[in-house]
C-alpha positions, 0 to 999 in steps of 0.5 A: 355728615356722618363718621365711621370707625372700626369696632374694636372687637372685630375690626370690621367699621360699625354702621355710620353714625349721622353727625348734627350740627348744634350752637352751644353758647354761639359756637358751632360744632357737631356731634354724633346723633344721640349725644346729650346735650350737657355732653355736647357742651362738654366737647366745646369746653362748656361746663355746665353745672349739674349734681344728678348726671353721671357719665356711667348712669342713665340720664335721670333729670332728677335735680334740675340743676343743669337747666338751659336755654334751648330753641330749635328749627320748626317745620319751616326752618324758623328758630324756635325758643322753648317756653321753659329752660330744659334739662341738659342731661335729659335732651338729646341734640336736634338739627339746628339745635340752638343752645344758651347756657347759664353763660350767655342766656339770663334765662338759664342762669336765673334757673339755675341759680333759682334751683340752688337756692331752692336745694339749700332750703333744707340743706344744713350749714354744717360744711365745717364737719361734713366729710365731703366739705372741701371737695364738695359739688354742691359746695362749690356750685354753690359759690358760683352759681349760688345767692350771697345770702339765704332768704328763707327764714322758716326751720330746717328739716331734720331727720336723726342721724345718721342712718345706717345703709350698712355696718360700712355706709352711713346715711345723713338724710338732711343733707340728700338732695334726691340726686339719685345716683346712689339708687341709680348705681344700685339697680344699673350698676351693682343690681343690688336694691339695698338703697332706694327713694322711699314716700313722696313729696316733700316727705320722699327722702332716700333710705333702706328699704322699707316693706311698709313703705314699700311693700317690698318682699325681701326675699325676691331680688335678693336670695337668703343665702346673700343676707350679710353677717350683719342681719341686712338682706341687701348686702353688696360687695359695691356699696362704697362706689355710692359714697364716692359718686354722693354729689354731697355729704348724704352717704360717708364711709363709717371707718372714715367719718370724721377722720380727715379734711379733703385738703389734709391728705395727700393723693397717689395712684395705685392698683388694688392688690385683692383680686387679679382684675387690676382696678385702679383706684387712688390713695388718700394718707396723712403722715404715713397713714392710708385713710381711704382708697377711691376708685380711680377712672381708667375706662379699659379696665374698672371704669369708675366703679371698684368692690368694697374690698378694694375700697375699704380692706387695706388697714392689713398691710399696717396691722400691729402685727406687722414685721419692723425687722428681721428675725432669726430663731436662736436655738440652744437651751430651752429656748428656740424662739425668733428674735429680732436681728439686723438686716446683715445678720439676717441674711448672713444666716440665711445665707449660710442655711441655703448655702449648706443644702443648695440643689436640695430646698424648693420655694414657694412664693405664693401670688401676692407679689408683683412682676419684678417679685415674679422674675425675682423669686422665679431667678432666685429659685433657677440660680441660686437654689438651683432647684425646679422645685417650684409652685406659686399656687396655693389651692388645690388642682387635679392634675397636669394639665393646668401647668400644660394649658397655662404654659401654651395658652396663657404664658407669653401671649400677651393682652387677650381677651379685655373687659372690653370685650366682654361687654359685647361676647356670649361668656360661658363661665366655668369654674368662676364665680364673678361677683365672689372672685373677679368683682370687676369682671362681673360688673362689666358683664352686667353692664354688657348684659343689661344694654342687651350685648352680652349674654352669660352662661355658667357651669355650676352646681347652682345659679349663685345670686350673682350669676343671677343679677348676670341674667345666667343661664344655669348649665347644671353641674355637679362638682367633678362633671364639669368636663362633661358638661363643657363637652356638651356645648356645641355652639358659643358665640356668633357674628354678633357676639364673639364666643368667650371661654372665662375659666376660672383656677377653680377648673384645675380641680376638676381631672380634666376640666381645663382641657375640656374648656380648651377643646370647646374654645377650639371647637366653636372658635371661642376664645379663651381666658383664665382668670385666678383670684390673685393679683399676683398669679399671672404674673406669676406664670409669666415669669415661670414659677412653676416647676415646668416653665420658665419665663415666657412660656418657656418649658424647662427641658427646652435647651434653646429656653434654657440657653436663652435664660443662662444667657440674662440671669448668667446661670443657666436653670435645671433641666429636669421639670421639679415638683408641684406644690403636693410634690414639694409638701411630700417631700418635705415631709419624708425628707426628700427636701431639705427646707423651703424659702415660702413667702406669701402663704398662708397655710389656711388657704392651701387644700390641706393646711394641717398637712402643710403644718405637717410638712414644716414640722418634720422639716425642722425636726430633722434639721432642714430650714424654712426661710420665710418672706412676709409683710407680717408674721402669718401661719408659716412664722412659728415654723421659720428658722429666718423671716425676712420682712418685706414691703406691702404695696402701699410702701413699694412700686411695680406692676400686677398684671390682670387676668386680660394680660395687662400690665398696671404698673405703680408707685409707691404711695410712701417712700419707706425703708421697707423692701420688695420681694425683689429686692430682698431676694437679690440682697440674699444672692449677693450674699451667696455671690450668686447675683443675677442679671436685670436683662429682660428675656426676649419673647419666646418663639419656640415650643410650648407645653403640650400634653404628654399623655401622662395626665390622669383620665377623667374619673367618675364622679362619686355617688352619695350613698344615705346621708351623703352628698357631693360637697361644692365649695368656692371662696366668697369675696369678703371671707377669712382672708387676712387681707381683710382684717381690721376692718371692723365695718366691711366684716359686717357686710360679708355674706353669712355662711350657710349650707346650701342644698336642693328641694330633692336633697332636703327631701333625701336627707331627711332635712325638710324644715330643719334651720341648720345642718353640720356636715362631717368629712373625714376629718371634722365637722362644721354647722351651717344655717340651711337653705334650701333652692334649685340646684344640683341634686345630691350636692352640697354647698359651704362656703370656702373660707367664711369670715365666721365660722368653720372653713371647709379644711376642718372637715378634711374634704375637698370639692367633688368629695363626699360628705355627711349632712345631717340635721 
């Protein structure tokens, strides 16, 4: 027999897949060619006890534990036993396979019982302060298929510990039962070879690696630029997903050793809120205290798998500085500080500050929040503010078309492309860095790329370490050619591999590039998506907080959208488009607004932080307001004239929505006192008497955004003169974000920052052996450890924002802008 079913991406049914009929435990059943045996029991509700195997990893066979009884039909049709037990999760099913587990075959559960016994030779009896006793494989398979009593008499082997895999993972050697799903992970999952079975024998054990051991150069898997701020060249962003899959108490997590009990804490389900990938992943906290995250499993989005910044950043939303209460800044005298108030205080002056300057502030609610804050701030701002002047984004972009492109292509249309999808597409990637800015992107590419279904191209000045661990080809380009090298690809995907267009927000920078992505997706019949970095920015678009777009798609000067909305909030928006966000930072500057409502901000991250500063001073220095909304004070607080405290994702419920379109609605993990954006921001309108409905806006079917012809043209890229270079820049995943402070071990494993240059450029520059370099820009200047490696000529790479050291605002430059480099 065999079965049929549709392929997902194409609709078309995939090529039959023969069905075996097999006897497990003296039931029949059958399963499709290929299946493992110890899957094919799983089917039949059989479980058989294992430590190596994992659903995500190839087959290894390395413990022995799931060892059974198996006879199968010879040439004439007679049943054959095969003279040992075999391993389940090696052997795929036969024909007339039959098979006895340690259930109904003495055989079988006398090898699995001799397998324990031996395991625990060596194992420590330490489960009273082990992190993993509770919830503990080794712990409960040995109570049930495990002797009552030792028999070995000799001394244990012991190794010191732990072992330090990282300033974040801690390995106790002792306890390593050779499993290999941590060196499996690492080299079929994450592609980083920071962990590895080292010697053999009774003297092989897992560790680091070890060039005497191994003989392994450092520098070959791994590029210079990837060594971590803690001096190891094998940093990965993925390490605690090896944590979670230990079978035992071998590898634990450096901030929660010795923290808590498994049976002490208490589960909830959430999504990571760094990134706009969606992961999910589950809460571990005791009396209100979070302490670990775990990936959840949902196989259409993270599968099991989450970076270590989903894993490990999360002590920021319960920081010592963050907000208990409201605070309003008293004036009068010498002193014009922010005290602490009441809630009804607060919003009484808030209220009374908007009221006086209505259809004159503009807002800025930045891409943290949810879809509920989304719709709120983008109600507040039409209705309450009566005001257009709105932009969620905080980064630097080109011109108008990003605006254009999201309201046609992105807004309102719903799940698009899926990860699902990319496991089985050429990608071209553009403007985007996986492995830095969408990590659970990136490991779904790899895996579409090493079972050979997907192949990966990325327009960039040079091939990144994770473009490389993605087996890219490197189409080259310097920083504002992108648009030119995107019109150079005449052909993307085939029958076999749909073509996919992954442009990243970085793009909107480059005059141009988002329309030349658009032009090649409908050129070649790709299809294309767009991925921030935020968890917070598409669902940001889909609610309009941008000056040009309402809720749905829908653009602000269509009076049928207008309509639509005044019909739900109960007030109908401005008609004329507002300002973005350069527009709203020049016009707080001269006065052409007269204050801002911004949460979520940080000035750090805007493309001219020391402008933005700027632009908060003048608006207090002629009497205007800065209403701010925050979990914590941040860089905006010191210019604020009310802050409004609102509630992290860990005390609030809503929903992210991921790159794909997907919405990831969750729950709050503790029911606190503390509000969402949502709910503040109502509590603020209802003080002005300007509440707003909670009606849902039906879908948009009328026109879209489209280009107008006002959209600057494409500008020639700029040529270095002596001593220059063209500066090329992206944020790393673990950098100086405050998402990821107090976390004192995952800081260790951030990438260091270095400058990054050519052969040809060193040569020019006149930098040949030289360890660093500073490069100035207009404004300041910033030293970075050099290296030197095949990239675009003429053009040098710093990190955005790194953890330690100068973020690249300090040099008062932006990408595609020039650059002095020196020695």
């Amino acid at each position: 027999m065999t079965t049929t079913q549709p392929d997902s991406r194409t609709g078309k049914a995939k090529a039959p897949v023969p069905l075996i009929e097999v006897t497990i435990d003296g039931v029949t059943t059958e399963v499709a060619k290929g299946t493992l045996v110890i899957r094919a029991a799983e089917d039949v509700g059989i479980a058989i006890p294992r430590f190596c195997d994992h659903p995500l990893l190839k087959p290894a066979g390395a413990c022995r534990q799931c060892l059974v009884d198996v006879a199968m039909p010879d040439r004439e049709g007679n049943l054959k036993p095969m003279p040992k037990p075999q391993a389940s999760c090696t052997l795929e099913v036969t024909p007339g396979m039959v098979v006895n587990t340690q259930l109904t075959s003495e055989t079988a559960d006398a090898a699995q019982r001799g397998v324990m016994e031996f395991l625990l030779i060596n194992h420590p009896l330490d489960c009273p302060i082990c992190d993993k006793g509770g919830e503990c494989p080794l712990q409960n398979q040995a109570m049930s298929h495990g002797r009552g009593t030792t028999r070995f008499v000799d001394v244990k082997r012991t190794f010191p510990k732990p072992l330090s895999i990282s300033t974040q993972v801690l390995l106790d050697r002792e306890r390593c039962i050779l499993c290999q799903r941590c060196t499996r992970f690492s080299d079929e999952i994450a592609g980083d070879p920071f962990i590895d079975l080292q010697m053999r024998g009774a003297r092989q054990q897992i560790g680091t690696f070890d060039a005497d051991v191994l003989g392994f150069e450092g520098g070959a898997p791994v590029g210079p630029a990837e060594i971590d701020e803690s001096g190891k060249p094998f940093a990965s962003y993925f390490s605690g997903n090896t944590i979670q899959i230990c079978p035992v108490g071998a590898l634990t997590s450096a901030a929660y050793r010795f923290r808590a009990r498994p049976f002490d804490l208490v589960s909830a389900p959430s999504i990571a809120e760094h990134d706009a990938c969606g992961a999910d992943i589950r809460v571990d906290h005791r009396r209100g205290v979070v302490l670990r995250r775990l990936a959840g499993n949902d196989p259409a989005v993270n599968e099991e798998w989450i970076s270590d910044k989903d894993r490990f950043a999360f002590h920021w939303q319960s920081g010592a500085d963050r907000l208990a209460a409201p605070l309003v800044r008293e004036h009068g005298g010498a002193q014009d500080a922010l005290v602490e108030t009441s809630w009804a205080d607060a919003l009484d002056v808030a209220a009374g500050l908007i009221r006086e300057r209505r259809g004159a502030l503009a807002a800025l609610p930045g891409g943290r929040g949810t879809l509920e804050d989304a719709h709120a701030w983008s109600a507040f701002a039409r209705t309450v503010l009566r005001t257009n002047d709105v932009d969620f984004r905080s980064r630097a972009y080109g011109d108008a078309v990003e605006e254009q492109v999201l309201g046609a292509h992105v807004a309102g249309s719903g799940i698009g492309v899926t990860y699902a999808d990319l496991e089985h597409a050429d990608v071209l990637l553009v403007g985007l860095e996986p492995e830095e800015e969408a990590a659970t992107i990136f490991l779904r590419l790899r895996k579409g790329v090493l079972a050979g279904t997907a192949h990966v191209r990325t327009v960039a000045p040079l091939l990144s370490g994770g473009a490389s661990k993605l087996r890219a080809d490197l189409l080259v380009a310097a920083p504002g050619t992108e648009a030119e090298v995107l019109d150079a690809v005449t052909e993307l995907g085939s029958d076999d591999r749909p073509g996919v267009v992954l442009a990243g927000e970085r793009l909107a920078a480059v005059p141009g590039g988002l329309a030349a992505a658009v032009a090649l997706a409908e050129r070649t019949g790709s299809r294309l998506a767009w991925v921030p970095r935020r968890a917070g920015d598409r669902a940001a678009v889909e609610a309009g907080l941008l000056p040009s777009l309402l809720p749905g798609g829908r653009p602000v000067s269509d009076e049928a959208a207008r309509a639509e909305v005044a019909a739900v909030w109960g007030a109908s928006p401005p008609e004329t488009p507002g300002r973005d966000l350069a527009g709203i930072l020049a016009a707080l500057t001269d006065g052409g607004l007269a204050g801002v409502v911004i949460g979520g901000v940080d000035l750090d991250d805007l493309p001219d932080p020391e402008a933005a500063r700027a632009a908060l001073v003048a608006v207090r220095a002629a009497g205007g307001v800065v209403i701010s909304l925050e979990v914590r004070t941040s860089s905006v607080t010191p210019y604020a004239d009310v802050v409004l405290p609102v509630a992290p994702p860990v005390e609030k419920s809503g929903s992210y929505v991921t790159w794909e379109g997907r919405p990831r609605p969750f729950a709050e993990v503790f029911a606190t006192s503390a509000m969402s954006d949502d709910a503040v921001l109502r509590l603020l309108a209802t003080e002005l008497d300007a509440p707003w409905s909670d009606g849902v806006l039906p879908a948009w079917s009328g026109p879209r955004l489209t280009a107008d012809g006002s959209a600057p043209s494409r500008v020639e890229p700029p040529s270095p003169a002596a001593g220059q270079a063209v500066l090329a820049t992206w944020k790393l995943l673990l950098d100086g974000g405050r998402g990821q402070d107090d976390e004192p071990h995952l800081a260790g494993t951030a990438r260091r920052a270095v400058a990054t240059v050519s052969p040809v450029t060193a040569l020019q520059l006149g930098l040949e052996g030289a360890a660093s370099v500073t490069v100035r820009g207009p404004r300041g200047e910033a030293t970075y450890p050099l290296v030197v490696q095949a990239m675009a000529d003429g053009v040098v790479w710093v990190p955005t924002r790194p953890r330690h050291g100068s973020a690249v605002a300090t040099l008062g430059a932006r990408t595609g802008e020039l650059v002095e480099v020196v020695r």
